[in-house]
Every structure is written in C-alpha cells, then in structure tokens.
N, C-alpha and C positions, 0 to 999 in steps of 0.2 A: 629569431627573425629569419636564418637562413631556412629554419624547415621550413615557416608561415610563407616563405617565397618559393620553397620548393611544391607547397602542396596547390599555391594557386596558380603555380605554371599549370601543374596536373592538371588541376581542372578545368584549363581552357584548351584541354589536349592537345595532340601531337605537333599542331600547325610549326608551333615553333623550333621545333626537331626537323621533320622531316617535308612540313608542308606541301603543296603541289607544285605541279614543275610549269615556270613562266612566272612566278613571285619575286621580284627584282629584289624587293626591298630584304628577301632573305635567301641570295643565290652567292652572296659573300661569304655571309658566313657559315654555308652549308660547306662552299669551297674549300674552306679551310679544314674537315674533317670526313666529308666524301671522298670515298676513293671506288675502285672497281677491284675486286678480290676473286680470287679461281674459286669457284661453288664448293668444291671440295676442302675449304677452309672453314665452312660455314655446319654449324651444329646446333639441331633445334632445340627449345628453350625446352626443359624439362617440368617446368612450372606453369608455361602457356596454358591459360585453361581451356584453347579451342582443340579441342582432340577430335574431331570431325571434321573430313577434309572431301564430300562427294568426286563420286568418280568424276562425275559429268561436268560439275564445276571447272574441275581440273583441266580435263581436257579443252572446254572451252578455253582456259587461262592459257593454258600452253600454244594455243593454235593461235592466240593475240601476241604471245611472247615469244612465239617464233617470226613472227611479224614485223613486229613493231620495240620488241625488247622488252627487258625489264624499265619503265618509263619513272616509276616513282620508288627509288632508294631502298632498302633494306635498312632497318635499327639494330643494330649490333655492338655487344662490348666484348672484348678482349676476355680471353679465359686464360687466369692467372698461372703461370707455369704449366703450359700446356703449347707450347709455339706459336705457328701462326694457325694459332683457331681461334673462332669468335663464336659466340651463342647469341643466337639470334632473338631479340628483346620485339619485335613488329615485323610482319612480313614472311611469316612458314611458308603461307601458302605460294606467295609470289616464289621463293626459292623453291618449292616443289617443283611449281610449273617450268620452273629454270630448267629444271634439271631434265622436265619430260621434254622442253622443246630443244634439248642440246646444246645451251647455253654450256660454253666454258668461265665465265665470268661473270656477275652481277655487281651494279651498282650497292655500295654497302656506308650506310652512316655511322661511325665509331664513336659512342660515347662512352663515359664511364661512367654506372650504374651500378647501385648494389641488387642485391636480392631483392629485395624486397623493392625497389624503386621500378626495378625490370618487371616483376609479377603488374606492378601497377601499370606499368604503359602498357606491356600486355594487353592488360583488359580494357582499359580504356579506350584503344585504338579498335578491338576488336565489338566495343559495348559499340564505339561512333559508328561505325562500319552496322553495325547491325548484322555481325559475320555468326558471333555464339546462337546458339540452342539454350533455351531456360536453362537447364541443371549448369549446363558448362558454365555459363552467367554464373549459377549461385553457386557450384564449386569455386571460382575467381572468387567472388565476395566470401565464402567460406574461408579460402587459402589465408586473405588476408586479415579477418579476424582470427584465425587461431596461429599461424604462423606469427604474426605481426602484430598481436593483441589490439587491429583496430576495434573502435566502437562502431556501431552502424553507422552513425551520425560522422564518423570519419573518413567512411570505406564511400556512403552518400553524394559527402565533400569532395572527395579525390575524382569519380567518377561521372560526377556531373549528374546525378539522378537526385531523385528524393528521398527521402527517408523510407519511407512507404513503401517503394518500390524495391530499396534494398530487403528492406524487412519481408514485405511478400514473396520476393525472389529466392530468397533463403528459405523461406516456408516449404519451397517445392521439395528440398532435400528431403523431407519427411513422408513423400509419398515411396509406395511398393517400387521394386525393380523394372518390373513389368511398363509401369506406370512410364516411368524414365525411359523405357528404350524405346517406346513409342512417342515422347516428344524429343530425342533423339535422332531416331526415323524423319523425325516433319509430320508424324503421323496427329499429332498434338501442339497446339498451337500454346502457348503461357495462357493465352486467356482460357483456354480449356482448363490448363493445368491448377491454373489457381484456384477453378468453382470444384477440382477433386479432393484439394488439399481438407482434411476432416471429415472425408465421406468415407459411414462405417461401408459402403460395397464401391469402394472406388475402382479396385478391378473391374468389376461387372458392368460400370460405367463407361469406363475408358474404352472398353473391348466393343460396348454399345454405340460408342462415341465415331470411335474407328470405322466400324464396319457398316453404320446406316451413314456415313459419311455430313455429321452434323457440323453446323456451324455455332460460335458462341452464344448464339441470340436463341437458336433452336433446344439448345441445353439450359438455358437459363429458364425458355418454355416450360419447358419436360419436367424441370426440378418444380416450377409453379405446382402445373398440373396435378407432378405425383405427392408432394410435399416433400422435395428432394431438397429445398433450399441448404448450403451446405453452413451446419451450427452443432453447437457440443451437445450430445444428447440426444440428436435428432434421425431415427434408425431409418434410413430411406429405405423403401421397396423396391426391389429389383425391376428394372424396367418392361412396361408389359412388350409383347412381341408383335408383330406383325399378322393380320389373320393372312389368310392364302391370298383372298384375290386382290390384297394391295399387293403383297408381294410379285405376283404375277404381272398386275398391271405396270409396278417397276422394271420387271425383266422385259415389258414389250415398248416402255418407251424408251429405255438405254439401247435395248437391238436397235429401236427405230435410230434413234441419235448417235448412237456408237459413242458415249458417251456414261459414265454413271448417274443413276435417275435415283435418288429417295425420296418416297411423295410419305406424308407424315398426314391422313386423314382420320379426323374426329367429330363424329356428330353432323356431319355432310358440310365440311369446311376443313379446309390445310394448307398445303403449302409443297410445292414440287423444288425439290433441290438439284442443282444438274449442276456436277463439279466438272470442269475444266483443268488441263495445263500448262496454258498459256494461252497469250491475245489472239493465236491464229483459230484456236477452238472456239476461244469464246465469239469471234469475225463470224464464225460460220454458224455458230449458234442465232448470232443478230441475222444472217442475210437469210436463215428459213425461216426465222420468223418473220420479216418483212416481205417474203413471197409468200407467205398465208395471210398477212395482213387486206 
C-alpha cells in the first residue's frame, strides 16, 4: 500500500513537493522543510537525465535570478556521510543560474529520497516542464527500466504519459549517433525522430531533414511521394536533390527576407517554407505581407 501511494503521488507530480509560490493551502507544510542553503552545499544529480543546459537559456535565467531571485525552491536530499552537502533531486538549471547571477544562497526543499525515487522526480518534473530533448526523455525512461527493472507500463504510470509514448520514446535510442546529436542540437524535433526510427538511410534523411529545413508534415510528404513510409523491409531511396533554379530561387527569397526560404516544387505546385526565431520574425514576416496585400 505504501509503494501504491508512493507511485500515485508520482504521478500527479511535483505540486505536492514543491508547488508554486502563493499556494496557501501548502506554504505550512513546505515551512516545515524549506530552508535557504550556501550554493556551494549543493551538488548536481548524477542521474538527472537532462544533461543539456543552452547557453542562452541560462543566461536569460540568470538575468531573471539576479532580479527577482530564486522564486520557486530547489528538491534536494542530504548526501549520506558527506556533511553539509545535498544533491539536487529538481532544479540544476535554476542553481546554475544561481550561481551565474551571484547568488550566495538558494532556497532549497529537503526530502528524503532514495535512488531510484530521485531518478523519478527527476524526470517527471523535467517530462512537466517540457525541459528534456527526446533521447535525454528516453535515457530517464531507459535509467529506470534497467536500473530499477521497471516495466513500461510502470515507468508510463510514474510519469504520467502512455504507454505508447513510453514505448516510442525508447525506440529513439535505436537510432545512429549522428541522429542524436541533431535532436540534441533542436536541430530535430521527436516527431521527426520517431518517422527515422527503421529507416535503412536514416542518416541521409536526417542530414536532408536538417539542412532543407523541413517540418513533420513535409517528411511525411516526401516519404509518400518517394515510398519512404518508415516499415521493416522497406529500402527507401535517397532523397532526390534540388535542380539549380529552385535552389537559386531559395537563395533570392531568403536575401530578400533575411530569413531561411525552402520552396519544395513538383509538377508546377509546392509549398515555400520560411523558418523563423521567434514572434519578433515571424511580426515582420505578417507586416510585409500585409503591405503587399
């Protein structure tokens, strides 16, 4: 009974740990085991499966937490014969930031956690957050079926997902290296990842993927088109190329745009792709088309 209550805390995640701050109804009992700790007490989880931390991220975080502080807690338990040190169970990235914006102190929550309970909130707080990259995701769901002999269907339960999605998530481990560090990068999105998973040229795909800067829906085209559908047995053909004057005409709408342009024409009919950075690009994208309008 006490695991069947430990696992359905898990799965209604962290709230009840650490929650957000302005929750009355649990500012008591955080009281009781919140305290503020010297940063240099604090040591990251060696199990965390997020091991990607962007520069830029960071520095955004820090330029908020020199501001405004650390505002929501750190998860931490006590490292057993080791003094005052704790490993940090939720929260790396916020103590990074700590530490860029010159924090001497962070707010920090002390529970008592084993191995395997810390790998779970780990991921969980990191699955809510929508913080992992696929692989790092199916590393976590990895860790804890072979470290922890969960079944999917347990690792599913813990983590608030589906079955499905555990089981696909996992599938990615199966792809080339290559493959990986490009979703990794952000250069590859899961739903990319998952139409490579069994493709005998998935390199030559991903690199295709990458570099005409496609989206899901335009790969799921292309596999129509070429008979790329990804199935056991099914040898896809390497992606055909560009002739010159699409190419060219790409290279003069991006100058025009300042922006990157992939136009994907066939048969005198396609589709112009114009990737952006953020809402300020895509602003200015709407306000030249509305003066040509």
């Amino acid at each position: 009974m006490a695991e069947e209550a430990t696992r359905s805390r898990l799965g209604r995640g962290l709230a009840a740990l650490i929650g957000d701050v302005g929750e009355e109804s649990q500012s008591a009992e955080r009281a009781k085991t919140q305290r503020r700790l010297p940063i240099e007490f604090l040591r990251p989880n060696p199990r965390n499966p997020r091991r990607t931390f962007p520069e830029a991220d960071l520095a955004e975080l820090a330029a908020s937490v020199r501001e405004r502080g650390v505002i929501q807690p750190i998860l931490a338990r006590a490292l057993r014969g080791a003094g005052e040190a704790y490993e940090i169970i939720a929260g790396e990235r916020r103590w990074r930031a700590a530490q860029r914006a010159g924090l001497h102190d962070v707010p920090v929550v002390v529970i008592e956690a084993t191995d395997e309970q810390s790998l779970e909130y780990a991921i969980i707080e990191n699955v809510q957050r929508a913080d992992l990259n696929a692989i790092e995701e199916a590393q976590g769901y990895e860790a804890l079926a072979i470290e922890f002999k969960h079944s999917q269907d347990d690792i599913a339960r813990i983590v608030g997902k589906s079955r499905s999605h555990v089981s696909n998530t996992l599938r990615l481990l199966k792809l080339p290296e290559p493959i990986k560090s490009y979703i990794r990068a952000g250069k590859l999105s899961a739903g990319h990842a998952r139409m490579l998973v069994g493709q005998p040229n998935a390199e030559a795909l991903a690199e295709d993927i990458v570099t005409r800067g496609l989206n899901v829906r335009q790969v799921e085209a292309l596999a129509r088109d070429e008979g790329k559908k990804p199935s056991k047995g099914n040898h896809a053909r390497k992606p055909r190329g560009k002739d010159a004057d699409t190419l060219a005409l790409e290279k003069r709408v991006s100058d025009a745009l300042g922006l990157k342009v992939s136009i994907d024409h066939r048969e005198g009919a396609g589709t112009v792709h114009v990737q952006y950075r953020d809402y300020d690009q895509l602003d200015e994208i709407v306000r030249r088309l509305e003066r040509r309008g």
